[in-house]
C-alpha positions in Angstrom: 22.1 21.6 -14.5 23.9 18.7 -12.6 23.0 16.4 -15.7 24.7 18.6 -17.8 27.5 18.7 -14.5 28.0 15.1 -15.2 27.8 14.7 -18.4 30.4 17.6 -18.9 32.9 15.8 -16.3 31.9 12.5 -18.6 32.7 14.2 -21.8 35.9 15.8 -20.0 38.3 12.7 -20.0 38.7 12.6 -23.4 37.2 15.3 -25.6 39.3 15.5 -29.0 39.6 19.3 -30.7 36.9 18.2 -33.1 34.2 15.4 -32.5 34.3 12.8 -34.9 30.4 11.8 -36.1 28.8 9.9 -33.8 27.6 12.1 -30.3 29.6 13.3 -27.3 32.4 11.8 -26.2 31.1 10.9 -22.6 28.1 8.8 -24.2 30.3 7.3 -27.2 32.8 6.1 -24.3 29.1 4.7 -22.9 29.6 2.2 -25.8 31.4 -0.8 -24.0 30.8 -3.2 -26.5 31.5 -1.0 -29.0 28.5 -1.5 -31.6 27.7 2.2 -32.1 25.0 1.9 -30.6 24.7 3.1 -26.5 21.9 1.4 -24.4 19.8 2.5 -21.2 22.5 -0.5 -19.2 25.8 0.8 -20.8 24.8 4.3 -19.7 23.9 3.3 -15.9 26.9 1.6 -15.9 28.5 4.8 -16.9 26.7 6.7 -14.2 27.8 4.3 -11.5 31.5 4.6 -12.6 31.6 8.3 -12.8 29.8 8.1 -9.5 32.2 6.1 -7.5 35.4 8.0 -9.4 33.1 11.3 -7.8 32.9 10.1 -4.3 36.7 9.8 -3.0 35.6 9.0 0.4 33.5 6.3 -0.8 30.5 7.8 1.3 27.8 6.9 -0.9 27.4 11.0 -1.6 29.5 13.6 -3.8 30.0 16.8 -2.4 30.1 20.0 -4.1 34.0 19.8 -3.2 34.4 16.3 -4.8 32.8 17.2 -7.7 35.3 20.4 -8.1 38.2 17.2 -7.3 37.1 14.8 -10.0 36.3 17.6 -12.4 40.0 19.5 -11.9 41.7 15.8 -12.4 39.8 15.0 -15.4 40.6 17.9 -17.0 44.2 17.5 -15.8 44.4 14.0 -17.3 42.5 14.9 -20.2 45.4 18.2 -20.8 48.4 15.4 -19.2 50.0 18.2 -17.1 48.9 16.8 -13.8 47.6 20.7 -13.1 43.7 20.8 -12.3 42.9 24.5 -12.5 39.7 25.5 -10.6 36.7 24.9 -12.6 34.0 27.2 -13.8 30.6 27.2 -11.7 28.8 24.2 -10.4 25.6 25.3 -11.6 22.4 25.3 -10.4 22.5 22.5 -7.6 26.2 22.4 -7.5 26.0 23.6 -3.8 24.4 20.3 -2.9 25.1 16.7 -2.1 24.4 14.3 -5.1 23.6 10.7 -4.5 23.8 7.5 -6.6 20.2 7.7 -6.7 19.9 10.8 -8.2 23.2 10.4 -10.5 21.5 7.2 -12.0 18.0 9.5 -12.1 19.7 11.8 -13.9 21.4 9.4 -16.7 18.0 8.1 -16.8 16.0 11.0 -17.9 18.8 12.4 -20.0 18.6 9.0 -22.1 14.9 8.7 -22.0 15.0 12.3 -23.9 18.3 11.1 -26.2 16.1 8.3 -27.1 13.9 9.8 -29.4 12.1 6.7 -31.1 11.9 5.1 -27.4 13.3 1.8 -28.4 15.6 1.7 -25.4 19.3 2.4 -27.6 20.8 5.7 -28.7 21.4 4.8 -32.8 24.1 6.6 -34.7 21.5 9.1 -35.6 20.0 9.9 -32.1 23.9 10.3 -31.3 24.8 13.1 -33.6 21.6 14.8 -32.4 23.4 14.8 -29.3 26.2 16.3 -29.8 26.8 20.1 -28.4 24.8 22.4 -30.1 22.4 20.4 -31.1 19.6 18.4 -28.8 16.8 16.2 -30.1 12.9 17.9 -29.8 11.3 18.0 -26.8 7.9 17.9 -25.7 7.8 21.7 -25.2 9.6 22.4 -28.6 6.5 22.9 -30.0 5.2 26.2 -31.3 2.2 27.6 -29.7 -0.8 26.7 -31.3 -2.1 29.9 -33.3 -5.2 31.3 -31.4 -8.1 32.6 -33.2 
């Protein structure tokens, strides 16, 4: 749930009324070199940033009350009225302490599982898989095997 924590406050800066093609905002902002194409380095490098905008007291850990911060001025930046009304839930694990560790751990995993021909970049196709509502197969997708 704090993936989806993060990736909700990275998709929160700028999310327009209706996503163009391509995969949420927060990992087509990833794109710093702006190929269309988002690699495991541009999305640490997103997790870092996102990170350090998190911790405002630069103490190498985000509290559940820094979180709340960044999220209420991202969504006042992304609505330009300077207000940051209180956010939903944290979710599961929003009562704890998150560190750089686990934000890059977290970005990790959520790309590994993006990545769905493992060759290390999310393609234009693995991006619109991405996009809310829809999610790439997992492992545990499958359907039970029929017993006999």
């Amino acid at each position: 749930m704090i993936v989806s924590l993060l990736l909700a406050a990275m998709v929160q800066a700028v999310t327009p009324s209706a996503p163009p093609p391509g995969g949420p905002a927060g990992l087509r902002r990833a794109d710093a070199n702006g190929d269309g194409v988002v690699t495991r380095a541009e999305v640490m490098a997103q997790a870092d940033a996102m990170f350090a905008r998190m911790d405002s007291n630069h103490d190498g850990k985000v509290t559940p009350e820094e979180r709340r911060a960044a999220m209420d001025a991202m969504r006042a930046e992304r609505r330009g009225d300077g207000s940051g009304r209180g956010g939903r839930g944290m979710g599961r694990g929003g009562d704890r302490e998150l560190t750089l560790e686990q934000t890059r751990q977290m970005a990790a995993t959520r790309f590994d599982r993006l990545d769905t021909n493992k060759d290390g970049r999310l393609d234009a196709a693995e991006l619109a898989a991405a996009r809310p509502g829809s999610r790439p197969p997992r492992d545990d997708d499958a359907p039970p095997s029929p017993t006999q």
